[in-house]
C-alpha positions in Angstrom: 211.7 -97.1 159.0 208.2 -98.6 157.9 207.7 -100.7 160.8 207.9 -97.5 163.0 205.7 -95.5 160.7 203.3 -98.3 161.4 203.3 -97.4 165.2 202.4 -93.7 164.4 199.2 -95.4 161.9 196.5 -94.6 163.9 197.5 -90.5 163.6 196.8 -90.3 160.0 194.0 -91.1 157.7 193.0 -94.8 157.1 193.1 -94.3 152.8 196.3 -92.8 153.8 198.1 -95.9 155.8 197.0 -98.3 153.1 198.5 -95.5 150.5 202.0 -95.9 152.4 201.6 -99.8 152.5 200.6 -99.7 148.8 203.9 -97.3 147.9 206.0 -99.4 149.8 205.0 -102.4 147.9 205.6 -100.9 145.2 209.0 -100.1 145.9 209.8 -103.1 146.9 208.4 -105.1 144.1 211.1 -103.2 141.9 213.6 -103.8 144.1 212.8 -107.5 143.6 212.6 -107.2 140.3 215.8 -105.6 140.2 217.2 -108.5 141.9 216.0 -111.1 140.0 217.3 -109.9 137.2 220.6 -109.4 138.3 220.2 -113.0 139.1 219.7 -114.5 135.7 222.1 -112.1 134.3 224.8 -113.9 136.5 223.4 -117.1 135.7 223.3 -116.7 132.1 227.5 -115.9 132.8 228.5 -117.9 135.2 225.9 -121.0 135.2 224.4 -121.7 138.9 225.8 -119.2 141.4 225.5 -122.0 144.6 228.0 -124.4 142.5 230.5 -121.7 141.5 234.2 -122.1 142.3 235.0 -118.6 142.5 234.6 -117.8 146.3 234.2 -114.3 145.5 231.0 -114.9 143.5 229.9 -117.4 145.9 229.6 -115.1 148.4 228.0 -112.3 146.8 225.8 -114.6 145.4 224.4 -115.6 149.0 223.7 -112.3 149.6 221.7 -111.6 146.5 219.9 -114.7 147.4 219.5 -113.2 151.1 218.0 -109.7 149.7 215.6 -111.5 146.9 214.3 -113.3 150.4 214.5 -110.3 152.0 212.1 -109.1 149.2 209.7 -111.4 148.8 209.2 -111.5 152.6 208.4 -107.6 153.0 206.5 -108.0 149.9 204.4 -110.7 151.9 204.4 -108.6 155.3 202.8 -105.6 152.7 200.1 -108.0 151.2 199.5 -109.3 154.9 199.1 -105.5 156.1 196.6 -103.9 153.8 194.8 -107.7 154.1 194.6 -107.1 158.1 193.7 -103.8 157.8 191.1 -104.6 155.4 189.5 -106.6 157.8 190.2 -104.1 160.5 188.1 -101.6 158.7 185.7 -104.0 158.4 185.2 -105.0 161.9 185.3 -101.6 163.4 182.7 -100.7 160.5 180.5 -103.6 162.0 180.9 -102.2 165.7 180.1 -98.7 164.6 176.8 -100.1 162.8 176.1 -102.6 165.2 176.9 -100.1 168.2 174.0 -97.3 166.3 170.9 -99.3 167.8 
């Protein structure tokens, strides 16, 4: 859903695109931490999740490893975002000033 709210961007307000970036973040920084936790909670029970026996917990335990990834990676795409727009601002800032003489 965010990566087609990024299409639409350039109809709303530049503070506000960062704002959604920044929210979304946010959201998924708790989801993260969320997971993580849920990690070492298992670990503390069960001891490494990869060496398990239990196929049941094996399994479930790949995908929590899948959505921590999952995480951090749309974390990394939000960092990358407002970074990109950053500069974005600042180039078109630079044309605008440089475009004035």
């Amino acid at each position: 859903e965010m990566l087609l709210k990024c299409f639409a961007f350039n109809l709303i307000g530049q503070d506000e695109a960062d704002a959604q970036l920044r929210h979304q973040r946010h959201l998924h920084q708790a989801q993260l931490d969320f997971y993580l936790q849920l990690q070492r909670q298992l670990e503390a029970r069960h001891g490494a999740l990869s060496q398990t026996p239990d196929p049941i917990l094996f399994w479930n335990a790949q995908c929590l490893f899948h959505a921590i990834e999952f995480e951090r990676m749309y974390l990394q795409w939000c960092e990358d975002a407002l970074n990109r727009h950053r500069d974005f601002r600042a180039l078109c800032h630079t044309d605008q000033t440089n475009g004035a003489d």
